[in-house]
C-alpha positions as CSV (number, residue, x, y, z in Angstrom):
1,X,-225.2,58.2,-25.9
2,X,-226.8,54.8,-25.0
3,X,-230.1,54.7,-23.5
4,X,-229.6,53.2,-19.9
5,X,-232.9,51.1,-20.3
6,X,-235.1,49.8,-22.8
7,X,-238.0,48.3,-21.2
8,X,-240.7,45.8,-23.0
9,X,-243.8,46.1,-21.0
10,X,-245.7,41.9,-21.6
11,X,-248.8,44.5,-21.5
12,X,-249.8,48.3,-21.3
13,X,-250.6,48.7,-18.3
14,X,-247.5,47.2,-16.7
15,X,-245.4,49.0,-19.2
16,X,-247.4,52.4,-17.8
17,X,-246.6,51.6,-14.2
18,X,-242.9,51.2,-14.8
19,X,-243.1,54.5,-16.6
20,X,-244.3,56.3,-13.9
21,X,-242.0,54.7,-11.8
22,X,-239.3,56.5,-14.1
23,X,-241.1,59.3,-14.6
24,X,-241.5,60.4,-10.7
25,X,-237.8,60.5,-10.6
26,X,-237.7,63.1,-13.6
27,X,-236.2,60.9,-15.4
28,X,-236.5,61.6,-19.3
29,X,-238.7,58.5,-19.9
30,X,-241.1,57.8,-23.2
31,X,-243.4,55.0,-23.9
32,X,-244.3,53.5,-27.0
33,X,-246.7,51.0,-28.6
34,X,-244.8,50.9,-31.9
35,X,-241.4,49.2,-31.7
36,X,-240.7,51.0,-34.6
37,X,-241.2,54.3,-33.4
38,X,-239.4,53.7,-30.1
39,X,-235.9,52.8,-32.4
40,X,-236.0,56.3,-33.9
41,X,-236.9,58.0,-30.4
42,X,-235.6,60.6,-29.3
43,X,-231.7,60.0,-28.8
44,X,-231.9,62.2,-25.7
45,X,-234.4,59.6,-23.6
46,X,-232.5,58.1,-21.1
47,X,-235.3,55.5,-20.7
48,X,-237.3,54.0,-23.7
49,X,-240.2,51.7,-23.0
50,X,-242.4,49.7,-25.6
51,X,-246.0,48.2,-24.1
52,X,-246.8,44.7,-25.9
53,X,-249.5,41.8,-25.8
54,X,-247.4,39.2,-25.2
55,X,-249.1,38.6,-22.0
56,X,-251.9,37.1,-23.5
57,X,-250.4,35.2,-26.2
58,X,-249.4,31.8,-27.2
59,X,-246.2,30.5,-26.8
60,X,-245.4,30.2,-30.0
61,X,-247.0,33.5,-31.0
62,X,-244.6,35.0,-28.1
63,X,-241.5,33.5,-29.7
64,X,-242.4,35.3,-32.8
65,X,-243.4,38.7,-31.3
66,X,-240.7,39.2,-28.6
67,X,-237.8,38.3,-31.7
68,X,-239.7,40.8,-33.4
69,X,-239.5,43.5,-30.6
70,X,-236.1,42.6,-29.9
71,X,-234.3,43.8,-33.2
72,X,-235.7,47.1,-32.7
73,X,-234.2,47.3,-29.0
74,X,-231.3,45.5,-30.5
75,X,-230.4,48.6,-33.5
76,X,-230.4,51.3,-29.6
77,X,-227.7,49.4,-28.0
78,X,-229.0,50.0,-24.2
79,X,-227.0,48.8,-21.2
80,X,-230.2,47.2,-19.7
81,X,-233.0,45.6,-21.7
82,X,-236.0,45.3,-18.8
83,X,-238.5,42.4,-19.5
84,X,-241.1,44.1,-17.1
85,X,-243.7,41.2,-16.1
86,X,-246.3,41.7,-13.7
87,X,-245.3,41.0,-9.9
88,X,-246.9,38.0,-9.2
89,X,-245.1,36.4,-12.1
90,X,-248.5,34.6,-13.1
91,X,-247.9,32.5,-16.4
92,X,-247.7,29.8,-18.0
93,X,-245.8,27.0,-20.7
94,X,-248.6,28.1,-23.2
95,X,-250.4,31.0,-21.9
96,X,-247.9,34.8,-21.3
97,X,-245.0,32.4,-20.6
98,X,-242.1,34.2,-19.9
99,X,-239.7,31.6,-20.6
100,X,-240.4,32.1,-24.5
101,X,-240.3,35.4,-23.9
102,X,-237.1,35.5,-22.2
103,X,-235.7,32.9,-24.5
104,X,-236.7,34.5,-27.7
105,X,-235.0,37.8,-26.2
106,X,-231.8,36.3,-25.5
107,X,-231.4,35.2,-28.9
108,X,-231.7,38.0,-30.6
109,X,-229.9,40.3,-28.0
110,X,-227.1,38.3,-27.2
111,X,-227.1,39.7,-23.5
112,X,-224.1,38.9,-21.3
113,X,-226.5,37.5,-18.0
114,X,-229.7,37.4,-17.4
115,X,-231.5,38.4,-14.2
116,X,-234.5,37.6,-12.9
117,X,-235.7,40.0,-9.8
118,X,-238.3,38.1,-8.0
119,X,-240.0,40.9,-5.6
120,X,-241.2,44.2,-5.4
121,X,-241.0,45.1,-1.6
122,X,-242.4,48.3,-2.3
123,X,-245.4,46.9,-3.6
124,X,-246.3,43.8,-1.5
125,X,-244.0,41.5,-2.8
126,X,-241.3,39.8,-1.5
127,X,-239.1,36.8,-2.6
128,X,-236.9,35.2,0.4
129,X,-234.8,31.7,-1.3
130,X,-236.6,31.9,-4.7
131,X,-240.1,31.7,-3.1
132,X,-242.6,34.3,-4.0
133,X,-245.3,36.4,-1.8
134,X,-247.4,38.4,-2.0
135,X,-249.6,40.9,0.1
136,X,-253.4,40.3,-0.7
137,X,-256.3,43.1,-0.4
138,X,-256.9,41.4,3.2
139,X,-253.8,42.9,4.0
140,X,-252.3,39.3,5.0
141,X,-248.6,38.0,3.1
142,X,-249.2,34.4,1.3
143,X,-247.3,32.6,-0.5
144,X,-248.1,33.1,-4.1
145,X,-249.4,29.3,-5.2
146,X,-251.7,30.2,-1.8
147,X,-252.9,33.5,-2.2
148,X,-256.4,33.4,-2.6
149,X,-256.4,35.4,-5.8
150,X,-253.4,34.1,-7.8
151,X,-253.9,30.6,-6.9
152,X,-257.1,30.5,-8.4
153,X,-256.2,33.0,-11.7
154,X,-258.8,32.0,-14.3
155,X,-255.8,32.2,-17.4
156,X,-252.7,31.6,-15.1
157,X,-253.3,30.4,-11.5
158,X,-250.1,30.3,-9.5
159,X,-249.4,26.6,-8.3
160,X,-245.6,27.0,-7.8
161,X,-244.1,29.4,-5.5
162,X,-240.7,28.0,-6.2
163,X,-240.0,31.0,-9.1
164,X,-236.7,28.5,-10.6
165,X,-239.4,25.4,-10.7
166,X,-241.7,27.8,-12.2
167,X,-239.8,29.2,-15.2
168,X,-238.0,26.3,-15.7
169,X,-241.6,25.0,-17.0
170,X,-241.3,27.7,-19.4
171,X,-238.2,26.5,-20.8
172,X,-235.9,29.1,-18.7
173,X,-233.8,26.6,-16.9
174,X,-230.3,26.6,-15.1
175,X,-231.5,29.7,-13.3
176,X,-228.8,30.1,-10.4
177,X,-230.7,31.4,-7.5
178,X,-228.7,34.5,-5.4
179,X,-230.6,34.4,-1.9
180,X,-231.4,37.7,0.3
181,X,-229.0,36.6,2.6
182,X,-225.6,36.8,-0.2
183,X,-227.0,40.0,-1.3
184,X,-225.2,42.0,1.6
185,X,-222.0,40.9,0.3
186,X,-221.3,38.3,2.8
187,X,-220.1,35.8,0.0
188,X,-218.2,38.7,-1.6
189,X,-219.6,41.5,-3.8
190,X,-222.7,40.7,-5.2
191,X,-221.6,41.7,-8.5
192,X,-218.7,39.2,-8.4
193,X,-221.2,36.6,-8.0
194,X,-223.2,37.4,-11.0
195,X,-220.1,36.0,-13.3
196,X,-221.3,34.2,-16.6
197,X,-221.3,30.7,-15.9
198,X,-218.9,27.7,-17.4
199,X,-222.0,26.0,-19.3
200,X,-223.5,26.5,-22.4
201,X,-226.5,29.0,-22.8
202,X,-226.1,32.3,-21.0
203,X,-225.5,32.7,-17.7
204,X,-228.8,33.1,-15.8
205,X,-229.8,34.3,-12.4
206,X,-232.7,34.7,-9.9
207,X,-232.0,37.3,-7.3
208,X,-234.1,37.4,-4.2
209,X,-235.8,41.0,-3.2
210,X,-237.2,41.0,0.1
211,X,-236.8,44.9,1.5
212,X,-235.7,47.8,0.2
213,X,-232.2,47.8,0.8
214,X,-231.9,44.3,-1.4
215,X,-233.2,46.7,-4.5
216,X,-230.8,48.9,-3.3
217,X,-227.8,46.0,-3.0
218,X,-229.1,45.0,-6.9
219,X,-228.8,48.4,-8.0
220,X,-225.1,49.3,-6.7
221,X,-224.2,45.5,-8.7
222,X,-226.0,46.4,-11.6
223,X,-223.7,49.7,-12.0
224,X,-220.7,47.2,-11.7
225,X,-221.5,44.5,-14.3
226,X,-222.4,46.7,-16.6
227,X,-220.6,46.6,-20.1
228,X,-220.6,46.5,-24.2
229,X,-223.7,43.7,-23.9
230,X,-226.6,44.4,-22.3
231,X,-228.2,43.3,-18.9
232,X,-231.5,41.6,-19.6
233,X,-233.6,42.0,-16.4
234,X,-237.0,40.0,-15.8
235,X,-239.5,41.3,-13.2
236,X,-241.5,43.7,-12.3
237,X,-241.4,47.4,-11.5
238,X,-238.3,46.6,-9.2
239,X,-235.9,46.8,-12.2
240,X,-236.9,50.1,-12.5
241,X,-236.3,50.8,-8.7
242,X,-232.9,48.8,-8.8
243,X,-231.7,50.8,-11.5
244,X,-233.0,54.4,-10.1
245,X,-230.6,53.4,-7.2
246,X,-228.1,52.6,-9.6
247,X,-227.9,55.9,-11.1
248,X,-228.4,58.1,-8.1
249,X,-225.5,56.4,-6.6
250,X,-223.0,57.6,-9.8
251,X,-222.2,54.0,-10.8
252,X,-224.2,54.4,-13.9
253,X,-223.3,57.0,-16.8
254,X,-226.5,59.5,-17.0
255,X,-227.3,62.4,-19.3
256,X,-226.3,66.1,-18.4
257,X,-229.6,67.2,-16.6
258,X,-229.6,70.0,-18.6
259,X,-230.9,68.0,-21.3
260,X,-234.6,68.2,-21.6
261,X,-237.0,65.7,-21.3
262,X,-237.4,64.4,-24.8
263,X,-239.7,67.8,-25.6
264,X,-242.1,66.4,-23.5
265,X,-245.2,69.1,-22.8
266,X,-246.0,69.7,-19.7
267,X,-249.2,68.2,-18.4
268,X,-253.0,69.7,-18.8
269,X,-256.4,67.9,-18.2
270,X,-256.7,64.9,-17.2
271,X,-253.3,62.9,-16.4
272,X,-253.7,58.7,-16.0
273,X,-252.9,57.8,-12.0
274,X,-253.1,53.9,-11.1
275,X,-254.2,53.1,-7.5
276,X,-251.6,50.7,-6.0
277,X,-254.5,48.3,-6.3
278,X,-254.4,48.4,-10.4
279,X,-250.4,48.6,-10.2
280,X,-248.7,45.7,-11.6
């Protein structure tokens, strides 16, 4: 059976927090470091994730690494390949840009759209019309090019809130932005918006997340427009969330529950827990 997601963490400890995230809905969820090893996991996983360094690469050194990654995911055959990036979408044309990332990715994978989720409501962050924001340790919502951490990031400060302006620096243009407001199925169905486009190049889209029930809304569409080609989703730990509600809903195929979790043992001493604070 496929593997409902394949996530590819652009560093560890990312890639750790949307484990957990999998993980605390008992789902059977693994994490690798070695692309290799995660293509001969376990076929029982229902979740496979691979933690990288792209974040801190070059763009060109991206390119190179994410095609690399990519034929591994490529040989499982998931439904939804999950690009997870940190929350505040900090990057940049040279520095962890996501745009190669995303680009080298859809060559290889041949997905048919790609979705970019640009909040995490749970966590702080919300996206309303393509523009990002974020909750700060002051407790006060800014928008990201003027919160007072982000904007001032000493490898990627944020200095466009506008997440299509952002990525299309990085080379990910023609991103079709999906507002909060169409997610309700005002405009029709959600998932009959998210139809591949006339153009060339894949059909691209940036969906809005600004509460939990749009995760929710993004889920129940996901379990629609699934098919033979992957879904490549960009964003952070919201995927995961989105695609939780996906499966508890029924829409999405699961494994028999009966079916353990990938032999995992059960957990003694010491057991890694990230503060909301660290989360990504």
């Amino acid at each position: 059976m496929r593997p409902l997601s394949v996530f590819i963490g652009d560093d560890f400890t990312g890639a750790s927090d949307t484990l957990a995230t999998w993980a605390r809905a008992g789902v059977p969820a693994r994490l690798f470091l070695d692309a290799a090893e995660a293509a001969a996991a376990d076929k029982n996983l229902e979740v496979i994730g691979i933690a990288t360094e792209l974040r801190g690469l070059s763009a060109e050194r991206i390119r190179a690494r994410a095609s690399d990654v990519a034929e591994w995911v490529r040989s499982l055959e998931p439904r939804f390949v999950h690009y997870k990036v940190c929350s505040t979408f900090d990057s940049g044309p040279e520095t962890g840009s996501i745009g190669a990332a995303v680009r080298a990715f859809e060559q290889v994978l041949d997905p048919g759209l790609t979705l970019v989720l640009g909040g995490q409501p749970s966590l702080g962050r919300y996206c309303l019309f393509g523009t990002l924001f974020a909750r700060a340790a002051d407790g006060e919502v800014y928008r990201i090019d003027r919160h007072p951490v982000m904007r001032r990031h000493p490898v990627t400060p944020m200095t466009e809130a506008d997440l299509a302006v952002h990525l299309a620096a990085q080379g990910l243009d023609t991103l079709q932005s999906i507002p909060f407001t169409e997610l309700s199925g005002q405009s029709g169905p959600l998932a009959d918006l998210l139809k591949p486009g006339r153009g060339r190049g894949p059909a691209r889209f940036l969906l809005d997340a600004a509460s939990a029930e749009d995760i929710c809304l993004v889920g129940a569409a996901l379990g629609a427009i699934a098919g033979e080609r992957p879904v490549l989703l960009v964003g952070a730990s919201s995927v995961a969330e989105a695609l939780l509600a996906c499966r508890k809903s029924g829409s999405m195929p699961m494994k028999p529950a009966s079916i353990p979790p990938a032999n995992n043992p059960p957990a003694r001493g010491a057991v890694l827990s990230l503060p909301e604070a660290a989360r990504r």
